[in-house]
C-alpha positions in Angstrom: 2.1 28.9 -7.4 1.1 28.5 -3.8 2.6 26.5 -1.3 -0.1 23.9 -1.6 -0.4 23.4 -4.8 3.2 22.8 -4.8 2.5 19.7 -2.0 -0.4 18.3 -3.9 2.0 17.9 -6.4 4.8 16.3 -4.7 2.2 13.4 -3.3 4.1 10.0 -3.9 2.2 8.8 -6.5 2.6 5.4 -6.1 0.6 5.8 -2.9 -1.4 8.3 -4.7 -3.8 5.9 -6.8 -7.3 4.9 -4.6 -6.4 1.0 -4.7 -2.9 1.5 -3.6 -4.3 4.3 -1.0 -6.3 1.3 0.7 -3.7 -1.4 0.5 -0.8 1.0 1.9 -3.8 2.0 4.8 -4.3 -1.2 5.9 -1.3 -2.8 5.8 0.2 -0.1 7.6 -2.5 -0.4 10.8 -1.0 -3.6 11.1 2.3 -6.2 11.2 1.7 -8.4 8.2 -1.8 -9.3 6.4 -2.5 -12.1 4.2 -3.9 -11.6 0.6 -7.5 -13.0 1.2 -8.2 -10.2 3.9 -6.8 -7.4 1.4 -9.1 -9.2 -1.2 -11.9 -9.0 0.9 -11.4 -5.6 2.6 -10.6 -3.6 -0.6 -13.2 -5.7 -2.4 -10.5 -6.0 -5.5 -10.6 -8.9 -7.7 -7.2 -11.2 -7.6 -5.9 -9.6 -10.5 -6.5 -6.1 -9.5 -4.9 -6.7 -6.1 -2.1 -8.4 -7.4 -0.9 -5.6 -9.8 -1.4 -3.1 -7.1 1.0 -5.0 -5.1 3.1 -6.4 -7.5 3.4 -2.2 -8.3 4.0 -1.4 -4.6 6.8 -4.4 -4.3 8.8 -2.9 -7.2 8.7 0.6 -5.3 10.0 -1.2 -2.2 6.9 -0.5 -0.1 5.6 -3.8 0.4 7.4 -7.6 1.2 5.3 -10.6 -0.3 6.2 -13.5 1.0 4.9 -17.1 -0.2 4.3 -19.5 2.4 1.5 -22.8 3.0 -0.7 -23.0 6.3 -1.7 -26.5 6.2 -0.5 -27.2 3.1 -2.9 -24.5 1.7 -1.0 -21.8 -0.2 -0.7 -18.5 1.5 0.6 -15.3 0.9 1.5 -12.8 3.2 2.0 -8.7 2.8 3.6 -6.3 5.0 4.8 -2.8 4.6 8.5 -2.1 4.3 10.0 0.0 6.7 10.4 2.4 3.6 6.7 2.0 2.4 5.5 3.2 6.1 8.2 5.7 6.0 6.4 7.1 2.3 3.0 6.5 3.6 3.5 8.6 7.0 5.0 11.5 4.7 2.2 11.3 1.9 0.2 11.7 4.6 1.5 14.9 6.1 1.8 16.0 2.2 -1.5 15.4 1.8 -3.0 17.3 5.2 -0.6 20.1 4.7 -2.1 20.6 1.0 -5.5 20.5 2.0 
């Protein structure tokens, strides 16, 4: 087997799967995000969003955190340090397999 083929399949699958791929993407351009503007940007129903990132808390990748902005429930999402750690190296998997 060739050398990419080998990295294709060493891609961090948790990362790997499309709605994951955009949640990691954005979150990782910037500090924290709330869960509207993921909503609206990935254009993923709540549910859908919330088992993506309920999937990318248990890896560690992501910290939700529960807070009210004038007494309106908010929730706020930012990469770990270890989710943009596996996010910079799936994508230098990812461009060394293509």
């Amino acid at each position: 087997m060739n050398q990419q083929i080998r990295t294709i399949a060493d891609l961090d699958r948790v990362i790997h799967e499309p709605g994951r791929l955009m949640i990691v993407a954005l979150l990782f351009a910037v500090e924290q995000a709330d869960f509207l503007y993921l909503q609206h940007e990935t254009c993923m129903n709540k549910g859908t969003l919330s088992s993506h990132l309920s999937r990318l808390e248990e890896a560690g990748y992501v910290e939700i955190t529960k807070t009210f902005r004038a007494k309106i429930p908010q929730t706020l999402l930012r990469l770990t340090e270890s989710g943009r750690q596996a996010f910079e190296g799936y994508r230098r998997n990812l461009k060394a397999a293509l």
